[in-house]
VMD Tcl script that draws the C-alpha trace (Angstrom):
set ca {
  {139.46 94.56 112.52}
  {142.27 92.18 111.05}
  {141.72 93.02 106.87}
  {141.26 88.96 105.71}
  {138.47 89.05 108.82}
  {136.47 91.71 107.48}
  {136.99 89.91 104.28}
  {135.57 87.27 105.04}
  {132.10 89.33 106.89}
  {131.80 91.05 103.67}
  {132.05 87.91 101.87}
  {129.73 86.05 103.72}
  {126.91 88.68 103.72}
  {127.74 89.57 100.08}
  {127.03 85.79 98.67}
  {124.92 84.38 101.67}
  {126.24 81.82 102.18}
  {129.82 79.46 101.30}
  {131.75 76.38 102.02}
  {135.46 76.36 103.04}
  {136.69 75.97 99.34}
  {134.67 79.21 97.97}
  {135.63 80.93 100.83}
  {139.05 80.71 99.86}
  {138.79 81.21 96.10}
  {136.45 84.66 97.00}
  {139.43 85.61 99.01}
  {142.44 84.25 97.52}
  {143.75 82.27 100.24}
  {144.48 78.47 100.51}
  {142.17 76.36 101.80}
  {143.66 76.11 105.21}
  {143.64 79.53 105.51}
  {140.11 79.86 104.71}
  {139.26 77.37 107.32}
  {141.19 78.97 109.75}
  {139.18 82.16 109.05}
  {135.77 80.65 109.20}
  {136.98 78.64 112.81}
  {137.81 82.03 114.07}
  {134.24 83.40 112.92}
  {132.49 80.70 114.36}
  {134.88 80.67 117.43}
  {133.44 84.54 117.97}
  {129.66 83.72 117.22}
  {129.99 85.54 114.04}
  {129.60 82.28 111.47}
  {127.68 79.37 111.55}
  {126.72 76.41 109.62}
  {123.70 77.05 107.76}
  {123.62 74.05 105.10}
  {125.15 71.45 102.80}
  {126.86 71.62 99.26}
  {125.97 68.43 97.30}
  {129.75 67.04 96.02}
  {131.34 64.57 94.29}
  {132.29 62.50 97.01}
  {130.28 63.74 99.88}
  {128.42 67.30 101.05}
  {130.36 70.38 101.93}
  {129.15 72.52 104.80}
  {127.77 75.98 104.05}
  {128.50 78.80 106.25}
  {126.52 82.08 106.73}
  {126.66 84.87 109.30}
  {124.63 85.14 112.37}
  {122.59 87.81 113.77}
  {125.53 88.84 116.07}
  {127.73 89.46 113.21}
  {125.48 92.55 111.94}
  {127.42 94.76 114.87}
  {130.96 93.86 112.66}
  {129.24 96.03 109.88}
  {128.99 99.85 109.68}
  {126.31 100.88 112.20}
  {126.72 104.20 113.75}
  {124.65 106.22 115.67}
  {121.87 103.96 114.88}
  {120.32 103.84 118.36}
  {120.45 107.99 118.99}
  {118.61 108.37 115.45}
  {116.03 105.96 116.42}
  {115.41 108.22 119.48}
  {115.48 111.24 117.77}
  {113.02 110.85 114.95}
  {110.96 108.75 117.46}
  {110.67 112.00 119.71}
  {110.08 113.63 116.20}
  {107.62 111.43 114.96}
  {105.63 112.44 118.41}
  {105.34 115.61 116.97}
  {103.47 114.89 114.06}
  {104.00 112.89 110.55}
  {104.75 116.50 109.15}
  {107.76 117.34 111.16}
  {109.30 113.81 110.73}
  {109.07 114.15 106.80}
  {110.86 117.41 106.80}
  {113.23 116.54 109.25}
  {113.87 112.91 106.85}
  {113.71 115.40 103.71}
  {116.48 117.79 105.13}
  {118.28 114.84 106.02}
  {118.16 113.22 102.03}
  {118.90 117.21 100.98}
  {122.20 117.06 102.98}
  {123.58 113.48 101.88}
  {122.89 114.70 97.77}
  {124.45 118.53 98.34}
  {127.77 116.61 99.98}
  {127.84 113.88 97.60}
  {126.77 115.51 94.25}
  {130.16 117.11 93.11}
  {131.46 113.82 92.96}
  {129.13 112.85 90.23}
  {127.63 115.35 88.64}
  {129.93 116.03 85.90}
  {130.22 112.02 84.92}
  {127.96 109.84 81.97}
  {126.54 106.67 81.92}
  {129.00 103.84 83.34}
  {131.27 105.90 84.98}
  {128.91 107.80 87.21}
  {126.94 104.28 88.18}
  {130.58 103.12 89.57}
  {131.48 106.47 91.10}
  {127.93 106.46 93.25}
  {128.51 102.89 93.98}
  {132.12 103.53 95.39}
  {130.36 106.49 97.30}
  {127.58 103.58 98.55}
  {130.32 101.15 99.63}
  {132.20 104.53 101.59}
  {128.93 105.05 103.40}
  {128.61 101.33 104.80}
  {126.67 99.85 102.25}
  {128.31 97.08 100.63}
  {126.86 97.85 96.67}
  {127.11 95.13 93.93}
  {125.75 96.51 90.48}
  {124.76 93.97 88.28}
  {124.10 94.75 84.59}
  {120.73 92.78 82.74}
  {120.47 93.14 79.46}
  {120.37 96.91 78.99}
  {119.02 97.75 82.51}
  {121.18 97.40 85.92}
  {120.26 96.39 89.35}
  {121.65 97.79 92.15}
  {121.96 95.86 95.66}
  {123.14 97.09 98.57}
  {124.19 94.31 100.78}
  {123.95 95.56 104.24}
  {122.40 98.90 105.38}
  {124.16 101.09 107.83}
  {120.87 102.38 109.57}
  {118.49 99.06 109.06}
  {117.12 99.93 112.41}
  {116.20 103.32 111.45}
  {114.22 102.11 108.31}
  {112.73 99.52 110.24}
  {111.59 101.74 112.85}
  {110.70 104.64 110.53}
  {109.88 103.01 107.03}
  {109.77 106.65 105.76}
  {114.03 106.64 106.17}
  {114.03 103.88 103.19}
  {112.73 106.72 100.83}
  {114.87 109.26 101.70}
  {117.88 106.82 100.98}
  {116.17 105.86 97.61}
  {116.41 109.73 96.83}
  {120.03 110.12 97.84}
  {120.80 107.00 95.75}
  {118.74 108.45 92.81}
  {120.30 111.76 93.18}
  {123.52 109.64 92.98}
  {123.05 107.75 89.56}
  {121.04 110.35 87.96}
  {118.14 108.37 86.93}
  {114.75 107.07 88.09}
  {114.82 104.16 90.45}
  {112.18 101.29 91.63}
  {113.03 99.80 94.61}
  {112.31 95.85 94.41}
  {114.01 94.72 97.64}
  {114.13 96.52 101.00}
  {116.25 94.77 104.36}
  {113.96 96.39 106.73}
  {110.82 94.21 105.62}
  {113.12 91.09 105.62}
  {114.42 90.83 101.86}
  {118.23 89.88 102.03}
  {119.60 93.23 99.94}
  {117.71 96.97 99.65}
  {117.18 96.02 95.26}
  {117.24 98.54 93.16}
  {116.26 98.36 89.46}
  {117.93 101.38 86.79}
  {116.32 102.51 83.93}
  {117.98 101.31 80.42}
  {121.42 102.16 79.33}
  {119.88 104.09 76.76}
  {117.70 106.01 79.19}
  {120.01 106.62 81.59}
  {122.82 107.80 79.08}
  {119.44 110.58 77.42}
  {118.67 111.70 81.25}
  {122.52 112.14 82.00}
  {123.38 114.70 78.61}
  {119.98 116.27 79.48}
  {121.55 117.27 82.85}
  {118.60 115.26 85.28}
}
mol new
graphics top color blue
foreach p $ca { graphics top sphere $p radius 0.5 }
foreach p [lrange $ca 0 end-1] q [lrange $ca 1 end] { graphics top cylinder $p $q radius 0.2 }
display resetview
């Protein structure tokens, strides 16, 4: 996919929603390319206009991202895992949450080394480099002397929505990740627009971290 075109996706589903004018100041581009962008989105059935701006002179449209445009993002596999854990679910609730639990075991034993030996800020921004690698699209915000973490999109959305035991295992992996406790406060598969995460206290995290949790 051409690079400003995916740009513009991650744009869209990062803020919602945006007129011609922020589209072009998120991306850096003038405003006619912007609007050539957004024609081509809407063009594909990937955009369309979901509201007004209030302006000076007169309302700007808003544009968002259709359903459609959910098969531009990082989905792989999706329908074979439904299948699979379906078949395993069959089986019993035991066998699906080992099978689920193996699965979180394997995505923190590959992804550990990479943060294990980091502290405080610089292990949140290595895990969410490692989130936006795996699909999906992280934005850590910091309140105060807590952080919340949102991922934007979510790579298997239809496995959590068809298994709503999948959401835990990711919370694990992503816990595993920053190295402290998490409280999930937003989740895409019951219709929230980000999977929200909230992180203990700078202080808290930085005491779990040189205590090696």
């Amino acid at each position: 996919m051409h690079d400003r075109r995916r740009l513009a996706l991650d744009a869209l589903r990062i803020r919602g929603g945006l007129t011609v004018n922020e589209l072009a100041r998120q991306l850096r581009l003038t405003r006619t390319a912007s609007a050539h962008q957004l024609a081509r989105l809407l063009a594909d059935g990937l955009a369309t206009q979901i509201g007004l701006r209030p302006g000076k002179r007169r309302p700007s449209v808003i544009y968002g991202l259709t359903p459609q445009a959910d098969r531009a993002f990082h989905q792989e596999y999706e329908t074979l895992a439904v299948d699979v854990l379906d078949e395993l679910a069959r089986a019993g609730k035991a066998q699906l949450d080992r099978v689920l639990r193996g699965v979180g075991d394997r995505w923190i034993a590959r992804d550990k080394s990479a943060v294990q030996l980091l502290r405080g800020p610089a292990r949140l921004e290595r895990a969410t480099k490692i989130l936006a690698a795996r699909g999906f699209m992280p934005s850590l915000e910091q309140t105060g002397r807590s952080y919340v973490l949102r991922n934007h999109h979510c790579p298997i959305a239809r496995v959590c929505t068809a298994h709503h035991e999948a959401p835990d295992m990711v919370k694990r992996w992503i816990q595993a990740l920053v190295g402290t406790p998490l409280r999930r406060t937003g989740c895409i598969c019951l219709g929230d627009q980000t999977c929200e995460y909230s992180l203990a206290s700078k202080a808290k995290v930085s005491a779990r971290q040189s205590a090696g949790i």
